[in-house]
DSSP file (Angstrom, degrees, kcal/mol; ACC not computed):
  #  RESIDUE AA STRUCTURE BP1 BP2  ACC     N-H-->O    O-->H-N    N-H-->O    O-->H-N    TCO  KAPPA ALPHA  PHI   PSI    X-CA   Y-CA   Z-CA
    1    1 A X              0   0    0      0, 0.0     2,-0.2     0, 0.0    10,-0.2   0.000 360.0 360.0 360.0 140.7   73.2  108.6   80.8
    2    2 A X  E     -A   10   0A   0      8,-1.9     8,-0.9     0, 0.0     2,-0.5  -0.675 360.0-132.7-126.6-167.6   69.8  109.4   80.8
    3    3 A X  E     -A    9   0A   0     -2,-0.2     6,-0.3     6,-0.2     4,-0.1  -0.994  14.3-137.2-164.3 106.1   67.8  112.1   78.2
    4    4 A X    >   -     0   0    0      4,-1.0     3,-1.4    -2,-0.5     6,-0.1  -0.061  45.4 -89.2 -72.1-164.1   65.3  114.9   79.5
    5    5 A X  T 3  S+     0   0    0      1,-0.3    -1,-0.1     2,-0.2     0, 0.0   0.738 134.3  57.4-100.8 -25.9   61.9  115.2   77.2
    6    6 A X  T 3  S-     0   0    0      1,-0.1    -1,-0.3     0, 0.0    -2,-0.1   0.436 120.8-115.5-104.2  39.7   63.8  117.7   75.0
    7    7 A X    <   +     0   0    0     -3,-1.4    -2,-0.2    -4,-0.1     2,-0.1   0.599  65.1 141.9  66.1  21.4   66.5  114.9   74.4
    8    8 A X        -     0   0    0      1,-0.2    -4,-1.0     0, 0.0     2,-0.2  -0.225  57.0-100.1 -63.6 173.6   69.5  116.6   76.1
    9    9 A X  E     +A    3   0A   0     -6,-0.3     2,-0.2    -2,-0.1    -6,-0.2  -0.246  42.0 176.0 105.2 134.3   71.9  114.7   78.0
   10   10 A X  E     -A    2   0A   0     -8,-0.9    -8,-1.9    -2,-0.2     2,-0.4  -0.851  29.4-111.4-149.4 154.9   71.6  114.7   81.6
   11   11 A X        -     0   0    0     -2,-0.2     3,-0.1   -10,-0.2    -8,-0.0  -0.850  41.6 -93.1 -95.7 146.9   73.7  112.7   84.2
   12   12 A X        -     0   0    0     -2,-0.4    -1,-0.1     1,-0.2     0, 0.0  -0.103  45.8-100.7 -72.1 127.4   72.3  110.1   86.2
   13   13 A X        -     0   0    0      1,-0.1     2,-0.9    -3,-0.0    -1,-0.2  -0.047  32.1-127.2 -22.3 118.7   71.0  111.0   89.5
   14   14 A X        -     0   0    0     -3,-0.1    -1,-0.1     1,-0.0    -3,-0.0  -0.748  28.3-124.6 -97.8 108.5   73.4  110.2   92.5
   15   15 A X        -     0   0    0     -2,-0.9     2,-0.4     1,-0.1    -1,-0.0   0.117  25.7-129.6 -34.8 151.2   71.6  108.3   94.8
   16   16 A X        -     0   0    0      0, 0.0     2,-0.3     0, 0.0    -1,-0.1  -0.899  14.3-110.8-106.0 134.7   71.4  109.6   98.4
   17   17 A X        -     0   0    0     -2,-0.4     2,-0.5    13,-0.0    13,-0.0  -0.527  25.5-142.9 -67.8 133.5   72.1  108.1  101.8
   18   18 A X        +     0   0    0     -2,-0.3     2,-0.2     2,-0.0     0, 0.0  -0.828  44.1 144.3 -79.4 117.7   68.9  107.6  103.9
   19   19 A X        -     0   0    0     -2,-0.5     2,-0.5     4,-0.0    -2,-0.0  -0.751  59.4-108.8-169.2 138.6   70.0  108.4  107.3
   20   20 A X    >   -     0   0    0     -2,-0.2     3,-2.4     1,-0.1     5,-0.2  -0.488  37.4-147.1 -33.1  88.5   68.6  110.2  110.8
   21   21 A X  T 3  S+     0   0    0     -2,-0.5    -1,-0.1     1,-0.3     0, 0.0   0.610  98.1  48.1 -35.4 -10.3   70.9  113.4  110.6
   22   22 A X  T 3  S+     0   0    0      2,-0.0    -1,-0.3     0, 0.0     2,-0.1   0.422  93.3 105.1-116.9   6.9   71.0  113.5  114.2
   23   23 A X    <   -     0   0    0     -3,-2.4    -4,-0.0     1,-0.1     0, 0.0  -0.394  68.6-141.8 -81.0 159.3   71.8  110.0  114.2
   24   24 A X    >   +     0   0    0     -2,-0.1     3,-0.8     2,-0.0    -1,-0.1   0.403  65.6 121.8 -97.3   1.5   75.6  108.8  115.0
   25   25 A X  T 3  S+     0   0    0      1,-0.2     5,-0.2    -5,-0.2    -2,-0.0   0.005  70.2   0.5 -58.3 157.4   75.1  106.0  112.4
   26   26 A X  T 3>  +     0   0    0      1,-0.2     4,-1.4     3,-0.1    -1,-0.2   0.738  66.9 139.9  18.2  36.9   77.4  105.5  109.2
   27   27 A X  H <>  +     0   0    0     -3,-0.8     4,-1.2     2,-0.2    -1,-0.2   0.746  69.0  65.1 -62.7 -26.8   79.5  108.2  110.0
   28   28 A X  H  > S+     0   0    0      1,-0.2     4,-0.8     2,-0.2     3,-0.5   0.956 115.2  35.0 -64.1 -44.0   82.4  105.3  108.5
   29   29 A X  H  > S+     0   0    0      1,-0.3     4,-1.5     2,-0.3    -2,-0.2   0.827 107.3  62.0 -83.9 -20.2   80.5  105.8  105.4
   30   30 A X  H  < S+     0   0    0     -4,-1.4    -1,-0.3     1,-0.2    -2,-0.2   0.648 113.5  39.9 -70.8 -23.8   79.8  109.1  105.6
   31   31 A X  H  X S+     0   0    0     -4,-1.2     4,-0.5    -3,-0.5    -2,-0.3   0.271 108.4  61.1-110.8   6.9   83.4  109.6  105.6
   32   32 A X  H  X S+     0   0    0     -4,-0.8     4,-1.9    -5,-0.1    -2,-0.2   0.779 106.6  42.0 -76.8 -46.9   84.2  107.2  103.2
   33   33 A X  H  < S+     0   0    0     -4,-1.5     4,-0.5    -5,-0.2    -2,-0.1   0.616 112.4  59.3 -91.4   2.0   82.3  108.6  100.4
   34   34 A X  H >> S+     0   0    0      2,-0.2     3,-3.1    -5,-0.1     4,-1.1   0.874 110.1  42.7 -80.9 -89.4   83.6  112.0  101.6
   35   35 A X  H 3X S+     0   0    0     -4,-0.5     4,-2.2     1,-0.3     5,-0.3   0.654 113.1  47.5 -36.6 -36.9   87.2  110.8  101.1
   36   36 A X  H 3X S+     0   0    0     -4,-1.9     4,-1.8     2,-0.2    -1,-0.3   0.843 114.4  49.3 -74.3 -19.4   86.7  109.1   97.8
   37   37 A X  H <> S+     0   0    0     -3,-3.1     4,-1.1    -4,-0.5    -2,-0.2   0.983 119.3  44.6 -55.1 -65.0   84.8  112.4   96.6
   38   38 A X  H  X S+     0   0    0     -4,-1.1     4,-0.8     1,-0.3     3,-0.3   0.847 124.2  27.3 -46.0 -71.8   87.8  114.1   98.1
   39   39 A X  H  X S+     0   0    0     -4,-2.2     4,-2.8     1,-0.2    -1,-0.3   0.540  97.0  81.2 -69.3 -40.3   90.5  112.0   96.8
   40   40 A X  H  X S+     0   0    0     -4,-1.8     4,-2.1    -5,-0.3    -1,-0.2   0.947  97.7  43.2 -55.4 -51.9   89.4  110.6   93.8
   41   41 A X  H  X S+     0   0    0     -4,-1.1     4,-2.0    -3,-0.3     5,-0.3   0.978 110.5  55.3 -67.9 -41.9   90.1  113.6   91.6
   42   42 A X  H  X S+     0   0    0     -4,-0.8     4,-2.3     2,-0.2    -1,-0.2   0.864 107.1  46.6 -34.1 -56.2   93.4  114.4   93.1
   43   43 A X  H >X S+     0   0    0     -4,-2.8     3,-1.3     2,-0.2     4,-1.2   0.982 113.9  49.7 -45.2 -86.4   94.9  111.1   92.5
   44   44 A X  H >X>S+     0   0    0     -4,-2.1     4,-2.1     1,-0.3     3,-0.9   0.808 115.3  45.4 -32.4 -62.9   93.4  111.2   88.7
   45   45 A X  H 3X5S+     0   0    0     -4,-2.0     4,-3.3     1,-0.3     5,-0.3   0.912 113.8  48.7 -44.8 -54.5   95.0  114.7   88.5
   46   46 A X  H <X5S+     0   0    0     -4,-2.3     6,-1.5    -3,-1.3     4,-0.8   0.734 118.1  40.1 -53.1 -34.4   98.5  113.4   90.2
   47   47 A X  H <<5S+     0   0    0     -4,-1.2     4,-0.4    -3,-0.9    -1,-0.2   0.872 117.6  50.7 -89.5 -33.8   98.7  110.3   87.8
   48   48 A X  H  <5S+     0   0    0     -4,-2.1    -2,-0.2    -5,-0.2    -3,-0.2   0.968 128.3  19.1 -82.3 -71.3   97.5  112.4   84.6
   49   49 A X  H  <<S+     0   0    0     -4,-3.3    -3,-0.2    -5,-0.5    -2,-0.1   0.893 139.6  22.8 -88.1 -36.9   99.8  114.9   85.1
   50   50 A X  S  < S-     0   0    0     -4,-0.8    -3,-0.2    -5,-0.3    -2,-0.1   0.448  94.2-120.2 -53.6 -35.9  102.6  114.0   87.2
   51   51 A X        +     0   0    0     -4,-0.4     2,-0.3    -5,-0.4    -4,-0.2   0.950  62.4 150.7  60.5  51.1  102.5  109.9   86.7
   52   52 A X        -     0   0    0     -6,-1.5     2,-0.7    -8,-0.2    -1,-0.2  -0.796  39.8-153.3-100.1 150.6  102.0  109.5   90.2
   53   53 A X    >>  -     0   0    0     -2,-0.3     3,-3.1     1,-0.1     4,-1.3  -0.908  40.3 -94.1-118.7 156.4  100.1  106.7   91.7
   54   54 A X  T 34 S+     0   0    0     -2,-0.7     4,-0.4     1,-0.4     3,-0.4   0.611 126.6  42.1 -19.1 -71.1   98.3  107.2   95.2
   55   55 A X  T 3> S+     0   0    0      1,-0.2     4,-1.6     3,-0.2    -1,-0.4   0.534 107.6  62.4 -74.3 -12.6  101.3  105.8   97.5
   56   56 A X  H <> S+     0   0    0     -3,-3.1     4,-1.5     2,-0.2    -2,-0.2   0.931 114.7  35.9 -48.1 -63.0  103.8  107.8   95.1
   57   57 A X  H >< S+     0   0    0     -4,-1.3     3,-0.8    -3,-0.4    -2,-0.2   0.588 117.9  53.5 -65.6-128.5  101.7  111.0   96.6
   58   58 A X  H 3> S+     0   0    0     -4,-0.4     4,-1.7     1,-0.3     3,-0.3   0.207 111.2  39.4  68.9 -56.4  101.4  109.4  100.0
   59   59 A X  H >< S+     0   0    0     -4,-1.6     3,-2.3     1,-0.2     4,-0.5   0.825 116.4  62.4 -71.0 -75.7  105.4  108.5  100.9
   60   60 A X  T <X S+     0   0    0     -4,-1.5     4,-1.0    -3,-0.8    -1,-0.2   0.438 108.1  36.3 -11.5 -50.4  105.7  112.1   99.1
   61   61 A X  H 3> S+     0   0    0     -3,-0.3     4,-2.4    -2,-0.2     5,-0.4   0.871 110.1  64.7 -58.5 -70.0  103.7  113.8  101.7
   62   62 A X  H <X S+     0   0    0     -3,-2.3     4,-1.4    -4,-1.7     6,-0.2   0.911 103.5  44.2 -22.3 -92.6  105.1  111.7  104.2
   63   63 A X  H  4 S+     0   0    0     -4,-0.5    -1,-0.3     1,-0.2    -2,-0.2   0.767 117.2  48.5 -14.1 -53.9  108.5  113.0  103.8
   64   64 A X  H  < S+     0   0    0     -4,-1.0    -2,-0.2    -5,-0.3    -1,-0.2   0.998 122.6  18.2 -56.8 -79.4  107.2  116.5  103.6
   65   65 A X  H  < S+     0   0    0     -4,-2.4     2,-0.2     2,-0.0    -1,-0.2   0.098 117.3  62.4-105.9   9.4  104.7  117.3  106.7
   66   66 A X  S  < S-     0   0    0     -4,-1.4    -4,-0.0    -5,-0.4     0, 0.0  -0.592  80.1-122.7-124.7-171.1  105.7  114.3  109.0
   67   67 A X        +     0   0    0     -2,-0.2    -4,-0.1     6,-0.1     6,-0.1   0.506  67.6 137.3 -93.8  -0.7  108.9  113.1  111.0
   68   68 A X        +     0   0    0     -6,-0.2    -2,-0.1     1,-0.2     3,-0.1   0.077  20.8 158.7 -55.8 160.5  108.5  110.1  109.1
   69   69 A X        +     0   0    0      1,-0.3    43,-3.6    42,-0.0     2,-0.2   0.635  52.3  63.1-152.6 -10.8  112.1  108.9  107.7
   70   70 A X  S >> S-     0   0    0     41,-0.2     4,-3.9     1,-0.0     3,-0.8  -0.927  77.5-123.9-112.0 142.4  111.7  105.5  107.0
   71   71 A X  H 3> S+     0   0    0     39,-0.4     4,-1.5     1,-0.3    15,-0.1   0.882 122.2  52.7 -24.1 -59.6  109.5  102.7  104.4
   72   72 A X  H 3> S+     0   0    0      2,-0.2     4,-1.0     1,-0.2    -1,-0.3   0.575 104.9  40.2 -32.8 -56.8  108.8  101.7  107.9
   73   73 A X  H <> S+     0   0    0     -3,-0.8     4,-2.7     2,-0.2    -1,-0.2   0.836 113.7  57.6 -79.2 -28.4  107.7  104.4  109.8
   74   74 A X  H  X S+     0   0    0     -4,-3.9     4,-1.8     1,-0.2     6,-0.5   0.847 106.0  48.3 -59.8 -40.9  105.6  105.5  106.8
   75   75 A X  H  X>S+     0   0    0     -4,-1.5     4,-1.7    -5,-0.3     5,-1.0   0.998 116.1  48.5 -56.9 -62.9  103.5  102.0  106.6
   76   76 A X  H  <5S+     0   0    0     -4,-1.0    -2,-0.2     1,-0.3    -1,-0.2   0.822 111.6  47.9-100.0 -33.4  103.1  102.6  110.3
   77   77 A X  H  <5S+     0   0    0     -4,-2.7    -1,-0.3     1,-0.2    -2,-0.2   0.983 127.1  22.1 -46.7 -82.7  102.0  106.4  109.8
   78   78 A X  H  <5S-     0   0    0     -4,-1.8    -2,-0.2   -20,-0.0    -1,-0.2   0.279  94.2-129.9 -87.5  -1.3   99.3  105.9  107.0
   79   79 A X  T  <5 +     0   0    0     -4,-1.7     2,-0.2    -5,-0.2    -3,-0.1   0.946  60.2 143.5  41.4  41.2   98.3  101.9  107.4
   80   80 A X      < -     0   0    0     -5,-1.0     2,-0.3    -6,-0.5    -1,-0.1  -0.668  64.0 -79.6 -97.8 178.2   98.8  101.7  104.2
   81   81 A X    >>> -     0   0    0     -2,-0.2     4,-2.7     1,-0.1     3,-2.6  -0.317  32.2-132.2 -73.5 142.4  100.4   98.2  102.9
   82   82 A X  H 3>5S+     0   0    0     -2,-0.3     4,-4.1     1,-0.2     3,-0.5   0.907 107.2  49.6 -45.7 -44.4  104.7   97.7  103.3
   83   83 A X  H 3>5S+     0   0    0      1,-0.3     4,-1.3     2,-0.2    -1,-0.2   0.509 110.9  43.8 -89.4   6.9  104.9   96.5   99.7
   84   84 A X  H <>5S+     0   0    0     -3,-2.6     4,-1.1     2,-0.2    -1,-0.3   0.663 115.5  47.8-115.4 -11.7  103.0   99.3   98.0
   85   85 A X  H  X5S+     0   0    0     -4,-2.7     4,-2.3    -3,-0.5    -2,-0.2   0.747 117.0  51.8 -95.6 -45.8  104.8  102.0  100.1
   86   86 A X  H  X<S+     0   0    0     -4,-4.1     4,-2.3    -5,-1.0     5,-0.3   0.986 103.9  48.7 -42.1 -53.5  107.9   99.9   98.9
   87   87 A X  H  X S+     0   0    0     -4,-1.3     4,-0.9     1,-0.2     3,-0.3   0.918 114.0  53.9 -65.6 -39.5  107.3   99.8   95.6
   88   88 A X  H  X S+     0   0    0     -4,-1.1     4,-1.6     2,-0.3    -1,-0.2   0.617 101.3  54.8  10.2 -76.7  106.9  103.5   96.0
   89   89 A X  H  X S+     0   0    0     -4,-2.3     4,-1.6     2,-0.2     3,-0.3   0.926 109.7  45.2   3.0 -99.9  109.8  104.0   97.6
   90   90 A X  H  X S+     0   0    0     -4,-2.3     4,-1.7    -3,-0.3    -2,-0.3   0.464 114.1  51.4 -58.9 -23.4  111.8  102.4   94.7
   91   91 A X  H  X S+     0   0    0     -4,-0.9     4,-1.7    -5,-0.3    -1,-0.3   0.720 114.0  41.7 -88.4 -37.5  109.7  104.4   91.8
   92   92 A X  H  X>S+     0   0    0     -4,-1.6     5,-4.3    -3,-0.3     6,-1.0   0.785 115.5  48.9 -86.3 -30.4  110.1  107.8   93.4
   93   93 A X  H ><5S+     0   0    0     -4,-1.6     3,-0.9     4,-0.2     5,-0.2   0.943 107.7  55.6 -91.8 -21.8  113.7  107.2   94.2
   94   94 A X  H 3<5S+     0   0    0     -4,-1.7    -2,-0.2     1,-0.2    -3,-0.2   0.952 107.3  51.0 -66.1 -35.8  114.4  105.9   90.3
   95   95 A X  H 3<5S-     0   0    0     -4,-1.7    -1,-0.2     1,-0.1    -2,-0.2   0.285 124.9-107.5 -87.0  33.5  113.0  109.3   89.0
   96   96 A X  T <<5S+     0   0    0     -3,-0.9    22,-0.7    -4,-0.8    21,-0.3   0.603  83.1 129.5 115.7  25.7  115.5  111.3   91.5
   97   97 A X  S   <S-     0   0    0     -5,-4.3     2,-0.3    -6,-0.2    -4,-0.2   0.518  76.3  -9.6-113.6  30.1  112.7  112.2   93.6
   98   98 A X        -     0   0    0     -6,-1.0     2,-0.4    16,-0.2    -2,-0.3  -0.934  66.5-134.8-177.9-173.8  114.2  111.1   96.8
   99   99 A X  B     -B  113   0B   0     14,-1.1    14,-3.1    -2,-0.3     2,-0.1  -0.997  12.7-131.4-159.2 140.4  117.1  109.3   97.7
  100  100 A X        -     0   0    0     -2,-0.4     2,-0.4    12,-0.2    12,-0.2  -0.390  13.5-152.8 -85.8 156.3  117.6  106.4  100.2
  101  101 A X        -     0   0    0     10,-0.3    10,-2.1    -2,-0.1     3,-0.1  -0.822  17.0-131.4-143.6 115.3  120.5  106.3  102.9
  102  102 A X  B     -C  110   0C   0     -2,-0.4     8,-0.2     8,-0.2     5,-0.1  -0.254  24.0-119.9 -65.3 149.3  121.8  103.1  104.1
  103  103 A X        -     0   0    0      6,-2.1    -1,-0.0     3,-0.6     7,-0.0  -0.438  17.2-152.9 -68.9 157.6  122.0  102.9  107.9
  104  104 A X  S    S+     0   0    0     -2,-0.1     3,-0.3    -3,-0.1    -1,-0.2   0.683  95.4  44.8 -87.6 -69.6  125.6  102.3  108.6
  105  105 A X  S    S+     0   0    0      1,-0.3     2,-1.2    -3,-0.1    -3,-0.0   0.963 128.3  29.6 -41.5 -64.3  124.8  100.5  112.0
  106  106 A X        -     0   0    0      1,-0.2    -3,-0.6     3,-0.2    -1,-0.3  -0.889  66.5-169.4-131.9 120.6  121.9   98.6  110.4
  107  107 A X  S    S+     0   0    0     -2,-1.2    -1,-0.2    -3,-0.3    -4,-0.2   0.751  82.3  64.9 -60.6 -25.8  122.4   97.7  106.5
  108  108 A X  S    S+     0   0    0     -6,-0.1    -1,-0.2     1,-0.1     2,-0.1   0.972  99.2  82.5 -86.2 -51.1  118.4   96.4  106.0
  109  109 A X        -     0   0    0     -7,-0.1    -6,-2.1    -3,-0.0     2,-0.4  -0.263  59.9-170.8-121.2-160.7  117.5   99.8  106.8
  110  110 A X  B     -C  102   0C   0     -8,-0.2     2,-0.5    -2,-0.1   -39,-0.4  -0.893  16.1-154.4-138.5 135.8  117.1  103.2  105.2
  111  111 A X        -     0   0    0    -10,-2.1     2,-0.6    -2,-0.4   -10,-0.3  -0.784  27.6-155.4-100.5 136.6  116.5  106.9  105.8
  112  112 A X        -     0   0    0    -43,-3.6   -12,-0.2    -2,-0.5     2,-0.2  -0.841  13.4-171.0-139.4 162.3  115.1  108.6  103.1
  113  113 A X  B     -B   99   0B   0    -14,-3.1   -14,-1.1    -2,-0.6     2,-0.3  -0.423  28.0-121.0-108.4-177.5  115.0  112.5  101.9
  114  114 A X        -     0   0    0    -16,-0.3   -16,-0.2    -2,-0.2     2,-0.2  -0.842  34.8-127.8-101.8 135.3  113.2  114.2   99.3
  115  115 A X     >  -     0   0    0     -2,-0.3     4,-2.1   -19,-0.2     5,-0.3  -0.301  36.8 -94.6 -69.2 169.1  115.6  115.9   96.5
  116  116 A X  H  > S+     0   0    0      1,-0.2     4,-1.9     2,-0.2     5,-0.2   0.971 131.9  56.1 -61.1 -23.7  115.4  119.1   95.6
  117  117 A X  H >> S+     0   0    0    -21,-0.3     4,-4.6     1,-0.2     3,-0.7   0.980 110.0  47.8 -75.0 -37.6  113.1  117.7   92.8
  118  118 A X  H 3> S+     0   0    0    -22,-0.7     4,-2.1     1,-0.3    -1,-0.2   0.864 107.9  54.4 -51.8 -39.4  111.0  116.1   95.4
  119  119 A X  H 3X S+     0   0    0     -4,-2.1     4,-1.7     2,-0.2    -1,-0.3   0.846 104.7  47.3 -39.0 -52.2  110.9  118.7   96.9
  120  120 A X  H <X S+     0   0    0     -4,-1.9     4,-1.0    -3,-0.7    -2,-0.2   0.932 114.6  54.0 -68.5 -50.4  109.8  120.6   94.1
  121  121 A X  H  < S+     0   0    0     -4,-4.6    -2,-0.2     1,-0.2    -1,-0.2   0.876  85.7  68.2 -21.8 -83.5  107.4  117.9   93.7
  122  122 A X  H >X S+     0   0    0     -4,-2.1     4,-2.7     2,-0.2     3,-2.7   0.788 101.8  64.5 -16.0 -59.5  105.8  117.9   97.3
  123  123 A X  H 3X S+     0   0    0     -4,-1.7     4,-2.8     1,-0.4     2,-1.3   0.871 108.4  41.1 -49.9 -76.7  104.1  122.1   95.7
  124  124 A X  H 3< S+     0   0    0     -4,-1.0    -1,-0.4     1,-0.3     4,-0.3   0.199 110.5  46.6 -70.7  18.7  102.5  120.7   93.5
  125  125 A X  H <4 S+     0   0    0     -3,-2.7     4,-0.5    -2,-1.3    -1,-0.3   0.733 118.2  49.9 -81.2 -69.2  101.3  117.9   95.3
  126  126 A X  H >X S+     0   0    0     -4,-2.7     4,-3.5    -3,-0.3     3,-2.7   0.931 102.6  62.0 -25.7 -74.4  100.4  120.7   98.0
  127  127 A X  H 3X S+     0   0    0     -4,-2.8     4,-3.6     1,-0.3    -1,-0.2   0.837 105.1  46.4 -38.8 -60.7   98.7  122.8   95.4
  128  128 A X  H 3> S+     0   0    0     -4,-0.3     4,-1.3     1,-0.2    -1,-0.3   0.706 112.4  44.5 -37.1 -36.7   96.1  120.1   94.7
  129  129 A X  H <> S+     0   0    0     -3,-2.7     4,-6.5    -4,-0.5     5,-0.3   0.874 112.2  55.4 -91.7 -45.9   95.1  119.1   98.1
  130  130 A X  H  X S+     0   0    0     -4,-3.5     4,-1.2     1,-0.2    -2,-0.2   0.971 109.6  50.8 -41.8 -49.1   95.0  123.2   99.0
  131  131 A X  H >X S+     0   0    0     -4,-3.6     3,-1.8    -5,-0.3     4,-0.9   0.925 117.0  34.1 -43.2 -52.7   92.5  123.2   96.0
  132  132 A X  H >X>S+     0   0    0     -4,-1.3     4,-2.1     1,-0.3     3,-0.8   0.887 115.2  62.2 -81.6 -29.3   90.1  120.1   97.4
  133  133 A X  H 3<5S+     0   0    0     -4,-6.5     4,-0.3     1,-0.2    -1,-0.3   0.756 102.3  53.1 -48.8 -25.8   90.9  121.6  101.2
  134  134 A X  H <X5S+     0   0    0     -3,-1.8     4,-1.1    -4,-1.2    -1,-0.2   0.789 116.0  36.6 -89.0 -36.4   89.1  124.8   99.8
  135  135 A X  H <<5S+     0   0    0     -4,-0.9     4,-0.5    -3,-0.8    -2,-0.2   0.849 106.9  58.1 -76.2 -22.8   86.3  122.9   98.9
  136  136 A X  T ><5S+     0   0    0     -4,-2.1     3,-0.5     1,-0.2     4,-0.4   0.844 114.6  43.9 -70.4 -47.1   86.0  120.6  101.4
  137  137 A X  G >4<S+     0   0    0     -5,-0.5     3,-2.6    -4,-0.3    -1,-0.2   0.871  86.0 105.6 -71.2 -28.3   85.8  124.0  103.9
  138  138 A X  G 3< S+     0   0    0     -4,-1.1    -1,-0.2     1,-0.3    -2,-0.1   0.742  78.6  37.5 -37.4 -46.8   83.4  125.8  101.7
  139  139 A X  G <  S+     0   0    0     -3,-0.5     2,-0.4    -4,-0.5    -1,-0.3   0.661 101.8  85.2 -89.9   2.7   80.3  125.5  103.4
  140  140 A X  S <  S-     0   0    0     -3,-2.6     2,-0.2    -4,-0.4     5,-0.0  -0.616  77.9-121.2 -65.5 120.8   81.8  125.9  106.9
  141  141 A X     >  -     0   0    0     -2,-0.4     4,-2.0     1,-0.1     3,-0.3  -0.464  38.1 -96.9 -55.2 149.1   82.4  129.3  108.4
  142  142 A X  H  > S+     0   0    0      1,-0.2     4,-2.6     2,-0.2    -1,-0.1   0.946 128.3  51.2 -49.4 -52.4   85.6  130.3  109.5
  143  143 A X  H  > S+     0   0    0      1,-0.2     4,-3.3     2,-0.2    -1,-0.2   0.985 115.1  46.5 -39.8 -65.2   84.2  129.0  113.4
  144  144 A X  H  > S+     0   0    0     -3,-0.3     4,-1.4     2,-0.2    -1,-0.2   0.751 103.7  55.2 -41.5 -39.9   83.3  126.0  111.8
  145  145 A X  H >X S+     0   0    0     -4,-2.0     4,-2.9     2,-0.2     3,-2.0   0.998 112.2  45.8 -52.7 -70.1   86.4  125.5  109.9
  146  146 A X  H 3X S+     0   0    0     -4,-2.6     4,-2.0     1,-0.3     5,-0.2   0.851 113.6  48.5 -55.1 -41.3   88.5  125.7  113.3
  147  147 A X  H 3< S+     0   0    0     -4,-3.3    -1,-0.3     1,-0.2     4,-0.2   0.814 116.6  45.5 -79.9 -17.7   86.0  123.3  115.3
  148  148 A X  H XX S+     0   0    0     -3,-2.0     4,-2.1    -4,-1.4     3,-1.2   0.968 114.9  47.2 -65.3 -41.4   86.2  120.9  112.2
  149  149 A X  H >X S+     0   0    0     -4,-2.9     3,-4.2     1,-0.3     2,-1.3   0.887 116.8  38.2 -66.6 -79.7   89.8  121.2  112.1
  150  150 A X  H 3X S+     0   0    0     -4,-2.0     4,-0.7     1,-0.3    -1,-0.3   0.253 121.8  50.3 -87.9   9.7   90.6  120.7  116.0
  151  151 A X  H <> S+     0   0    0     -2,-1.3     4,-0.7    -3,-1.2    -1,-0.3   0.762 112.7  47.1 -77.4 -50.5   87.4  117.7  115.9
  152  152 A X  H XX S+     0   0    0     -3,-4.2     4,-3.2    -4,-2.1     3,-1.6   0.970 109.7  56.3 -74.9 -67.6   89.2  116.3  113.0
  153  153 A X  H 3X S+     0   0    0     -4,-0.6     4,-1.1     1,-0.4    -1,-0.2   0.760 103.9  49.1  13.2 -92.1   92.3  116.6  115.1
  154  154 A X  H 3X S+     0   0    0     -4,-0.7     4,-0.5     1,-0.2    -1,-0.4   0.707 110.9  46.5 -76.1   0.0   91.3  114.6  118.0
  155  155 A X  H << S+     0   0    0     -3,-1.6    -2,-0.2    -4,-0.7    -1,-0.2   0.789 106.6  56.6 -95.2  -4.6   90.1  111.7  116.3
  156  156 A X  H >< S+     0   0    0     -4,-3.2     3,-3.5     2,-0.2     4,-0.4   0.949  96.3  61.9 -70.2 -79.9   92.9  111.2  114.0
  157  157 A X  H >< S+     0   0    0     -4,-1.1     3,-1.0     1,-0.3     4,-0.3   0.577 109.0  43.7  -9.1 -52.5   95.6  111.0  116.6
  158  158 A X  T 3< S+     0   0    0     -4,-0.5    -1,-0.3     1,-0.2    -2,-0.2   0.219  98.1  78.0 -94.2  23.8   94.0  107.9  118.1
  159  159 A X  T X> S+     0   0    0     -3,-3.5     4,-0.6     2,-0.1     3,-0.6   0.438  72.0  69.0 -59.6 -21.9   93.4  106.6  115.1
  160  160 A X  G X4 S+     0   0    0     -3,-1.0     3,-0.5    -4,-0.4     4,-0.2   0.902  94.6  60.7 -85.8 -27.7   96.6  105.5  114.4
  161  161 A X  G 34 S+     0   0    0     -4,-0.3     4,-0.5     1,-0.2    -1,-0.2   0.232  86.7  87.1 -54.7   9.3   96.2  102.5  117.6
  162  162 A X  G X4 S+     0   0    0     -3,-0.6     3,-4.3     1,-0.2    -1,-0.2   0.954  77.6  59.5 -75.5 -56.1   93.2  101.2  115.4
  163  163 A X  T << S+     0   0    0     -4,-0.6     3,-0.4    -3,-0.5    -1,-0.2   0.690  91.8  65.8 -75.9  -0.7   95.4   99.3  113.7
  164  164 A X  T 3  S+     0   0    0     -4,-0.2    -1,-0.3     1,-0.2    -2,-0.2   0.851 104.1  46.9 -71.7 -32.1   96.7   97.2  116.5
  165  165 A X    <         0   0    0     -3,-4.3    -2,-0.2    -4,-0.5    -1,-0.2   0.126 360.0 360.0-130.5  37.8   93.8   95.8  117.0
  166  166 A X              0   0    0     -3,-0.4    -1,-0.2    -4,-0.1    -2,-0.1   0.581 360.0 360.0 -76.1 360.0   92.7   94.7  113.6
């Protein structure tokens, strides 16, 4: 913390990246420290109030807005790691906010639903993301908005083959 000359309190200066705007450079970092901007308070808000931890949110979601239906398909979805979307898994479905369904055909694995409380969940999940989505948009124009969205759009889709060839 540092102290203006009439001894107030100020917070410390957040450095800026030096970079060519017109350059294609560190756009991974430029969207790194945009997602941790993004993200960070949401998670805090989701564990603080909910006592959800990042992949708790993340299978949650899953469930919701994807086809996903399996541990499986969810790892494969988000690249996140199999044992933290497990433990996940097993934490959301011991407090009743989804519930596993053994395959008949193949015992190892499992479809799983959301409950109605998961369900319930999943708004308020929603509500948060709408909030940082709102900010995130602010200084775009509605034009803008759509050409971020349908930018955003194609490079996520082939994103998801990235991780094939780490």
């Amino acid at each position: 913390m540092r102290y203006t000359k009439d001894m107030t309190r100020s917070a410390p200066k957040r450095p800026a990246l030096r970079f060519d705007p017109e350059s294609l450079a560190w756009i991974g970092l430029r969207l790194t420290v945009l997602s941790s901007r993004y993200m960070g308070p949401v998670t805090a808000r989701l564990e603080r109030d909910q006592g959800l931890s990042r992949d708790d949110v993340t299978v949650t979601i899953c469930l919701s807005i994807t086809n996903a239906k399996t541990a499986q398909e969810i790892v494969r979805y988000t690249g996140r790691p199999k044992n933290s979307v497990s433990r996940a898994v097993a934490s959301l479905e011991d407090r009743g906010f989804l519930r596993r369904h053994i395959d008949a055909r193949d015992r190892r694995s499992s479809a799983l639903s959301l409950t109605t409380r998961g369900r319930r969940l999943f708004g308020r999940i929603a509500a948060c993301f709408r909030e940082r989505d709102s900010l995130l948009l602010r200084p775009l124009s509605r034009l803008e908005q759509r050409t971020f969205n349908r930018l955003l759009n194609n490079v996520a889709s082939p994103s998801a083959k990235w991780l094939e060839r780490a």
